[in-house]
C-alpha positions as YAML, in Angstrom:
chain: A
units: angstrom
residues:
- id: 1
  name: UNK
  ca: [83.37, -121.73, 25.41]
- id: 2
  name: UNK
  ca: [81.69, -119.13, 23.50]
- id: 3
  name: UNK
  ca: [78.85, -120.96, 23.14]
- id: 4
  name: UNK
  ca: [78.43, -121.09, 26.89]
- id: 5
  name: UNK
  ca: [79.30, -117.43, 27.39]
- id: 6
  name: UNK
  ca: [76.65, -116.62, 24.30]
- id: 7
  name: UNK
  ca: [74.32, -118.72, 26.00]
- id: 8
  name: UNK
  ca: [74.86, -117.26, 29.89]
- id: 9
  name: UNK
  ca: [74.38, -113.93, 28.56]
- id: 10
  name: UNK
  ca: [70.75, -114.65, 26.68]
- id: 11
  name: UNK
  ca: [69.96, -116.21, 29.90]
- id: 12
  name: UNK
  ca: [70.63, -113.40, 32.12]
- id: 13
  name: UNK
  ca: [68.64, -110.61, 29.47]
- id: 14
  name: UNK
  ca: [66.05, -112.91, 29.67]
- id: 15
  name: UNK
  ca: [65.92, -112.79, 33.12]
- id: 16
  name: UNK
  ca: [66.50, -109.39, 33.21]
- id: 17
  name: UNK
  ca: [63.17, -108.78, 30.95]
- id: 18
  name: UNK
  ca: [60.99, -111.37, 33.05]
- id: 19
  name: UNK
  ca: [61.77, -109.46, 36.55]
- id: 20
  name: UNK
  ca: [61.41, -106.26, 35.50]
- id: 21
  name: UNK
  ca: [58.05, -107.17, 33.66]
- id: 22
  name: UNK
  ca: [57.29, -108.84, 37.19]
- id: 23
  name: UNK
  ca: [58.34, -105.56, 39.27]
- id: 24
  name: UNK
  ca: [55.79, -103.77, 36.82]
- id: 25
  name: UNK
  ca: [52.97, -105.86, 37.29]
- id: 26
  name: UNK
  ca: [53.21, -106.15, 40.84]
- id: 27
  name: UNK
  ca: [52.92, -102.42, 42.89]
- id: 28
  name: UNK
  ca: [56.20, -101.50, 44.81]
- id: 29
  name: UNK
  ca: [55.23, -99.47, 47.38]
- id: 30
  name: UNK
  ca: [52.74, -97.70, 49.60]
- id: 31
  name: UNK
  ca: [52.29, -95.05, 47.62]
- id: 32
  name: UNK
  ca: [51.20, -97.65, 44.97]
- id: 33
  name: UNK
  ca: [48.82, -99.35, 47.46]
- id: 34
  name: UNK
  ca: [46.96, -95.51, 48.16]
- id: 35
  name: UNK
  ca: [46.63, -94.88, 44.67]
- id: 36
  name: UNK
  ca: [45.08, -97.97, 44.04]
- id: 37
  name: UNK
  ca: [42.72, -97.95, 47.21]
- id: 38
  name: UNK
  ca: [41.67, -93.88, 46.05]
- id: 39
  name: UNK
  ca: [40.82, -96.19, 42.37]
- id: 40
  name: UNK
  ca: [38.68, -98.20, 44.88]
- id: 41
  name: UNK
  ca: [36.56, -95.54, 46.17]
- id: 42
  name: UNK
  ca: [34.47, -94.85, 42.82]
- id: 43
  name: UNK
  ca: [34.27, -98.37, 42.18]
- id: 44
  name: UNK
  ca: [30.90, -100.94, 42.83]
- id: 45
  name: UNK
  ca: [30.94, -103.30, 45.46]
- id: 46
  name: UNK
  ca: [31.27, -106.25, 43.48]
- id: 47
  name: UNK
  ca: [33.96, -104.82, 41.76]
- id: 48
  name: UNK
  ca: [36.27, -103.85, 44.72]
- id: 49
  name: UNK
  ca: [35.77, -107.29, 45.99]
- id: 50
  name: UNK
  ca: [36.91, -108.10, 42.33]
- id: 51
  name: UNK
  ca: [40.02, -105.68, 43.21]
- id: 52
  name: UNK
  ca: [40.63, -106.85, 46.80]
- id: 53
  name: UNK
  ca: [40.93, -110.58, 45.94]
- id: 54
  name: UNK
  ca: [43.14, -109.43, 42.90]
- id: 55
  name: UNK
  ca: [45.64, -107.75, 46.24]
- id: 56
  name: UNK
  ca: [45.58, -110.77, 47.48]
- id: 57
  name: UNK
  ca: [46.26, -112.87, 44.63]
- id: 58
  name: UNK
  ca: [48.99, -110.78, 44.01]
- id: 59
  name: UNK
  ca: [50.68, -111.14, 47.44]
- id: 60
  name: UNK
  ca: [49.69, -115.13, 47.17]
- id: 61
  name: UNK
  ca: [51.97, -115.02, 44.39]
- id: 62
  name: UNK
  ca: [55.01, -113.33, 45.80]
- id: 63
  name: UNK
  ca: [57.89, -115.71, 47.67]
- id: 64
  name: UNK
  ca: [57.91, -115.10, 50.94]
- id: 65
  name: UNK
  ca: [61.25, -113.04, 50.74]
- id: 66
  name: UNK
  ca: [59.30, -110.28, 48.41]
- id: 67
  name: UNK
  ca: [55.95, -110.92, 50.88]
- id: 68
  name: UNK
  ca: [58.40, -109.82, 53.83]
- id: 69
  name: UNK
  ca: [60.13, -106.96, 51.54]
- id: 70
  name: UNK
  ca: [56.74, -105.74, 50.38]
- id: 71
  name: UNK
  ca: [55.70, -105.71, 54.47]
- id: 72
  name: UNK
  ca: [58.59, -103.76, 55.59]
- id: 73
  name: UNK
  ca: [57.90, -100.90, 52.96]
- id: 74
  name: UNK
  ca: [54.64, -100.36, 53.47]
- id: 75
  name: UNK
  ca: [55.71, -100.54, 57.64]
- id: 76
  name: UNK
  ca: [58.43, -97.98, 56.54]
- id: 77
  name: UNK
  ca: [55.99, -96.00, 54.86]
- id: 78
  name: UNK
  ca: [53.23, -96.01, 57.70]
- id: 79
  name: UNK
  ca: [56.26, -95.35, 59.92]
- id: 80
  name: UNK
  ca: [57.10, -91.88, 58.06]
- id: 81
  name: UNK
  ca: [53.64, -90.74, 58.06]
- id: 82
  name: UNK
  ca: [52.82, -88.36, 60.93]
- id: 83
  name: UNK
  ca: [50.64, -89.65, 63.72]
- id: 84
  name: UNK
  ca: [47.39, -87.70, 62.48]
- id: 85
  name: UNK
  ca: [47.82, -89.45, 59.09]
- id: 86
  name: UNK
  ca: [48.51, -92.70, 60.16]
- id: 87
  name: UNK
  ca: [45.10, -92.20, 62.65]
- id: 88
  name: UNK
  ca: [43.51, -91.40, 59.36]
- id: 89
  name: UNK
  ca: [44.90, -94.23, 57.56]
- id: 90
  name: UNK
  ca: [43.32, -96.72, 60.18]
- id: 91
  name: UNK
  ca: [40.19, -95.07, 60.29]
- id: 92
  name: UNK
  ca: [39.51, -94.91, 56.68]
- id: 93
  name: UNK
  ca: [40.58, -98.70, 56.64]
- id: 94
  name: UNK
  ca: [38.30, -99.45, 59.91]
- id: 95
  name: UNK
  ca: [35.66, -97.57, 57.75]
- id: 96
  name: UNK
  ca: [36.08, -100.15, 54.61]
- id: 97
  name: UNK
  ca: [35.83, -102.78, 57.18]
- id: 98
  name: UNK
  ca: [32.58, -101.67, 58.57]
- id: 99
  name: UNK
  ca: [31.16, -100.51, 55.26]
- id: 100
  name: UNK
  ca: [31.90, -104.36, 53.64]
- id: 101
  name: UNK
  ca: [28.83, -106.43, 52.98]
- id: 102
  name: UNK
  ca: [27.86, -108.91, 55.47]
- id: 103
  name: UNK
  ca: [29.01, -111.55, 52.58]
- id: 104
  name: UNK
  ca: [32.30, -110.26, 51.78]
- id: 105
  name: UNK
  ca: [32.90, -109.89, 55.85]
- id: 106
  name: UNK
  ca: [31.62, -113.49, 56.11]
- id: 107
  name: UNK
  ca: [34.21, -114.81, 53.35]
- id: 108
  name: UNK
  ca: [37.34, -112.61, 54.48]
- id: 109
  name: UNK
  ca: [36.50, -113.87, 58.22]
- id: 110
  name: UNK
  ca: [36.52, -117.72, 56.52]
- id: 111
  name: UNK
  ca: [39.64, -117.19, 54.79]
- id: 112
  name: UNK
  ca: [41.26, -116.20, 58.03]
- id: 113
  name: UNK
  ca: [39.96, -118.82, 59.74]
- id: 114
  name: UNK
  ca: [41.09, -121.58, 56.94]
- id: 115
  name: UNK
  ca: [44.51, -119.35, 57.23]
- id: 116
  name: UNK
  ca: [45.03, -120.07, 60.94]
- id: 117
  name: UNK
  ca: [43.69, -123.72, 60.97]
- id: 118
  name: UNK
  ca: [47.04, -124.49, 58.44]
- id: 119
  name: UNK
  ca: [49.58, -122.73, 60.76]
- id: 120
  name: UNK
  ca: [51.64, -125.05, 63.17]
- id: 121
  name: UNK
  ca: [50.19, -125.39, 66.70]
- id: 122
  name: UNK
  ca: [53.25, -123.45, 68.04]
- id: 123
  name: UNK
  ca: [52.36, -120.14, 65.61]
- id: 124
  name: UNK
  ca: [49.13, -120.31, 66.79]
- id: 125
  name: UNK
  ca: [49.60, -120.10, 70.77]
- id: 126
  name: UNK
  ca: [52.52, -117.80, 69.30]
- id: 127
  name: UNK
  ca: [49.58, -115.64, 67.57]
- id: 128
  name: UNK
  ca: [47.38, -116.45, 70.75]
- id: 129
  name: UNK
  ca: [49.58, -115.16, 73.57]
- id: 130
  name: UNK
  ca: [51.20, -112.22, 71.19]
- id: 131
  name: UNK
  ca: [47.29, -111.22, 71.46]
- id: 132
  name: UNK
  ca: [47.06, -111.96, 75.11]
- id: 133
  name: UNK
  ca: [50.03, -110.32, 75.74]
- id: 134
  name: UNK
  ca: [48.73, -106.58, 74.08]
- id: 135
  name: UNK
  ca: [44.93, -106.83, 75.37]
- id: 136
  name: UNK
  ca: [47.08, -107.52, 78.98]
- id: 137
  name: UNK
  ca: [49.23, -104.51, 78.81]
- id: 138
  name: UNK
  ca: [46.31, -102.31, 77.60]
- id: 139
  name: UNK
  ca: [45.69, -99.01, 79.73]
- id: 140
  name: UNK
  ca: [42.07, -100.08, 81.29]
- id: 141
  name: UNK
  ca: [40.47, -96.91, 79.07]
- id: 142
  name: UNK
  ca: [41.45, -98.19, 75.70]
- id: 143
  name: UNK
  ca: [40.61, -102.07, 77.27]
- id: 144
  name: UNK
  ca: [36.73, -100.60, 77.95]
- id: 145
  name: UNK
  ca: [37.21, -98.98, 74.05]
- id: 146
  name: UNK
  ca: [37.96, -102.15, 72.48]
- id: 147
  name: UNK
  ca: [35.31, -103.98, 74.65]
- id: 148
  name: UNK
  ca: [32.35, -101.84, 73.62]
- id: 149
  name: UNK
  ca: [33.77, -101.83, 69.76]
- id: 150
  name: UNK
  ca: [33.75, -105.33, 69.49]
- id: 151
  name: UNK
  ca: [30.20, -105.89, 71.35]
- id: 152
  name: UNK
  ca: [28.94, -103.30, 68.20]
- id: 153
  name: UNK
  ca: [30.43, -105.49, 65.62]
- id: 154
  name: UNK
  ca: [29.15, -108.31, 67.68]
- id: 155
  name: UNK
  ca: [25.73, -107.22, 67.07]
- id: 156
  name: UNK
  ca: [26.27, -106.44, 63.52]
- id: 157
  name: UNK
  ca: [26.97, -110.12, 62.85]
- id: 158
  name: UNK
  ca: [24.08, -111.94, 61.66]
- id: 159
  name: UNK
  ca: [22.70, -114.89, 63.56]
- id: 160
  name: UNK
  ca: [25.11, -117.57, 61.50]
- id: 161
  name: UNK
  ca: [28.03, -115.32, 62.13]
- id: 162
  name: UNK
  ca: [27.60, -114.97, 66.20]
- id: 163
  name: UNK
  ca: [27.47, -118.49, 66.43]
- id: 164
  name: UNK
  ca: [30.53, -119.50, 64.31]
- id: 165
  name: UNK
  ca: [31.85, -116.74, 66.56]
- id: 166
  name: UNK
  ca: [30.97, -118.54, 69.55]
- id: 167
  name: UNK
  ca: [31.69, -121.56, 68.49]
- id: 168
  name: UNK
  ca: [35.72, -120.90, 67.76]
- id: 169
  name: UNK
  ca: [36.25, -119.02, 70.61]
- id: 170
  name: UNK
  ca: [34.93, -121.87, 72.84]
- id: 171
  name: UNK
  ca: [37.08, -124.20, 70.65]
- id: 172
  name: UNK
  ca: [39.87, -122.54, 71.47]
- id: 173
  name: UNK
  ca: [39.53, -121.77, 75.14]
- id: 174
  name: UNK
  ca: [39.14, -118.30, 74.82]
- id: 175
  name: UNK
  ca: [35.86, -118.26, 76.31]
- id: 176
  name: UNK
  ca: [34.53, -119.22, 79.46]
- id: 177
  name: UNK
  ca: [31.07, -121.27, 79.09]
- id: 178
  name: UNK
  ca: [28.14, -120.01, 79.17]
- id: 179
  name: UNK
  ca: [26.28, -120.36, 82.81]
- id: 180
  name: UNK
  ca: [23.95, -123.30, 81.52]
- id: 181
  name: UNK
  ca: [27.02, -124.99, 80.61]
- id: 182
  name: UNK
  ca: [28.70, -124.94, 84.18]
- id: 183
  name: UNK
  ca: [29.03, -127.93, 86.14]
- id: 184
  name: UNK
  ca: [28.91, -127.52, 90.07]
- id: 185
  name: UNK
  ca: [32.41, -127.01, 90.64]
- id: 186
  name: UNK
  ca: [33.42, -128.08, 94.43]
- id: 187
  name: UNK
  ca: [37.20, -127.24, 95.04]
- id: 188
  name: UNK
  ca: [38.90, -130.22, 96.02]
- id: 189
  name: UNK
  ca: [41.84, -129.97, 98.27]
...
C-alpha cells in the first residue's frame, strides 16, 4: 500500500514538473504573442520566417483543448482592447502580410490550401457558406472596399500565383468561367 501511495505521489511531481516546464515553453497569452511579434520587427526576413514557422510548430503541438484555450485568450484579449487598438492591431498584421516575400506568401497560401484539402467535405461548405454568408451581409461600401483590395493583391501575385488562384476558385465553383469558356446556353422550358 505504501508502495503504491509512494509511487502515485512521484508520479504526480513528475507531472507536476513536466506541465509546468510545458506552460513555460509555450507563451500563455496575448501579451506574450505582442512581445514576441515587437522581437520580430528587428529581425531578417529569413529569420522571422524561422520565428513564424516556430508559432506554428508550437500551436501544431498543442491538443486541441489548449489550441481552443489558447484561441479564446487571445479573442479575450483582442476583445478588451479598444476599437482604435484593435484597428491598429489588424493593420500592422495586414502590413506583415503585404510586406512578406512573394515566397513566404506562396508557401503560407500552400499550407492553407493542403489545410483545407484534409478537412471533411461538410467543414468545407461549412467554411464556404460561413464566407458567403459575411461577404452577403456586407454594407455595399465595405463590399466595393474588399473588391478593390483583393484586385491589388491580385496583381501583386506573380504569374504562377494568379493561375493557381484561378484555378481553385474554378475548382470550387466560386467562379463563373471565363467568356471563352461559355457554351451557348438556350433556356429550356
Amino acid at each position: 500500500m505504501k508502495t503504491i501511495l509512494k509511487t502515485m505521489i512521484a508520479a504526480g511531481i513528475l507531472t507536476s514538473f513536466s506541465l509546468a516546464a510545458l506552460a513555460a515553453d509555450t507563451p500563455s497569452s496575448m501579451q506574450d504573442h505582442l512581445q514576441r511579434m515587437e522581437r520580430m520587427k528587428t529581425m531578417t526576413p529569413e529569420q522571422i520566417a524561422k520565428e513564424r514557422e516556430a508559432m506554428h510548430e508550437e500551436m501544431k503541438n498543442l491538443t486541441p483543448e489548449q489550441r481552443a484555450e489558447r484561441r479564446k485568450a487571445m479573442r479575450e484579449e483582442m476583445e478588451k482592447m479598444s476599437p482604435e487598438e484593435r484597428k491598429a492591431m489588424r493593420e500592422k498584421m495586414k502590413n506583415n502580410w503585404n510586406n512578406m516575400p512573394q515566397e513566404e506568401r506562396a508557401d503560407h497560401r500552400k499550407k492553407m490550401r493542403e489545410h483545407f484539402e484534409k478537412m471533411s467535405p461538410e467543414e468545407r461548405k461549412a467554411m464556404r457558406e460561413k464566407m458567403k454568408d459575411e461577404r452577403g451581409n456586407m454594407p455595399s461600401e465595405k463590399r466595393a472596399e474588399r473588391r478593390k483590395e483583393m484586385r491589388e493583391r491580385f496583381e501583386k501575385m506573380s504569374p504562377e500565383e494568379r493561375e493557381n488562384f484561378k484555378r481553385d476558385m474554378k475548382k470550387h465553383g466560386d467562379m463563373p468561367p471565363a467568356e471563352h469558356e461559355k457554351k451557348d446556353s438556350k433556356v429550356v422550358k
